[in-house]
N, C-alpha and C positions, 0 to 999 in steps of 0.2 A: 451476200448470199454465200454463206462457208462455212466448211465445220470447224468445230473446235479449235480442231488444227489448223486452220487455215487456206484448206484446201478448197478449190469452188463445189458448189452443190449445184450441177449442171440441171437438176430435176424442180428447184425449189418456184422457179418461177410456173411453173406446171401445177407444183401441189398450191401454192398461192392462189392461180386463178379456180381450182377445183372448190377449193375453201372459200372463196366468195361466188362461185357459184350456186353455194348450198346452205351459205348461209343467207343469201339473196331469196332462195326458196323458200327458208324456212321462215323467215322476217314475213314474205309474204302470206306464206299460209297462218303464219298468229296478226294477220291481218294490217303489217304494217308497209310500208313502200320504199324501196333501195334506188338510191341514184349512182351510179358508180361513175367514178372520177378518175382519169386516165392524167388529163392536163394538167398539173398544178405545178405548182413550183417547189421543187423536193430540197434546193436546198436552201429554201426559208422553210419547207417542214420540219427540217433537220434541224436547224437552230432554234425554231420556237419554242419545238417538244426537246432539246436539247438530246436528240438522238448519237447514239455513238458511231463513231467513224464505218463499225461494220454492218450497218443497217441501214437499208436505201427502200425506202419508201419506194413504192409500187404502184399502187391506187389510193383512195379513196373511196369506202362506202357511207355515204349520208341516212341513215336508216331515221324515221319517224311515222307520223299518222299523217296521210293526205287528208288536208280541207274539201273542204267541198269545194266544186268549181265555182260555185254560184257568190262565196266570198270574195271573190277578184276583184278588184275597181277596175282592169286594166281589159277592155275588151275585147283585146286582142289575143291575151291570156287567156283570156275563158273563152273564146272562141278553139284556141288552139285546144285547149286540156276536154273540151265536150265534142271535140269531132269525132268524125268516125276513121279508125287505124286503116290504113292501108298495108299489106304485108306483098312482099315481090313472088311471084310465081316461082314455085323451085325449081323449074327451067331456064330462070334467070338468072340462078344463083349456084347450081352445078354445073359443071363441065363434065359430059363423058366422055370417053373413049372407047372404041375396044382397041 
């Protein structure tokens, strides 16, 4: 992450995550489904995609069409993908102060 010149671009991992946020959005609204991938191993991505020394892979987005759950053989799967979401109370998830 640097310019041209070589310098670091302290902002770029900022603009990276904005730019899969929105295109995470948009995939969804023309109805398709985004997994994004933090874990992998960046420097076999480097080498596969024969990436150059100044690019460092950051995520992964898997975009495609979700199946239906009902295709699963694996019932554990389609128990998991047809349940019902739980989300945390945003009491549990902010700290305030004054």
């Amino acid at each position: 992450m640097v310019n041209d010149n070589g310098t670091a671009r302290p902002v770029s991992l900022y603009d990276s995550g904005i730019a899969s946020a929105f295109m995470t959005m948009e995939s969804n609204h023309r109805g398709y489904a985004v997994h994004q991938v933090g874990g992998f191993d960046k420097h076999q991505m480097k080498n596969v995609f024969n990436l150059s020394p100044e690019i460092e892979p950051i995520a992964i987005l898997v975009i495609g069409k979700q199946a239906n759950p009902e295709s699963l053989t694996d019932e554990s799967l389609k128990a998991r993908e047809t349940s019902t979401r739980a989300r945390k109370e945003i009491s549990e998830l902010i700290i305030a102060r004054d």
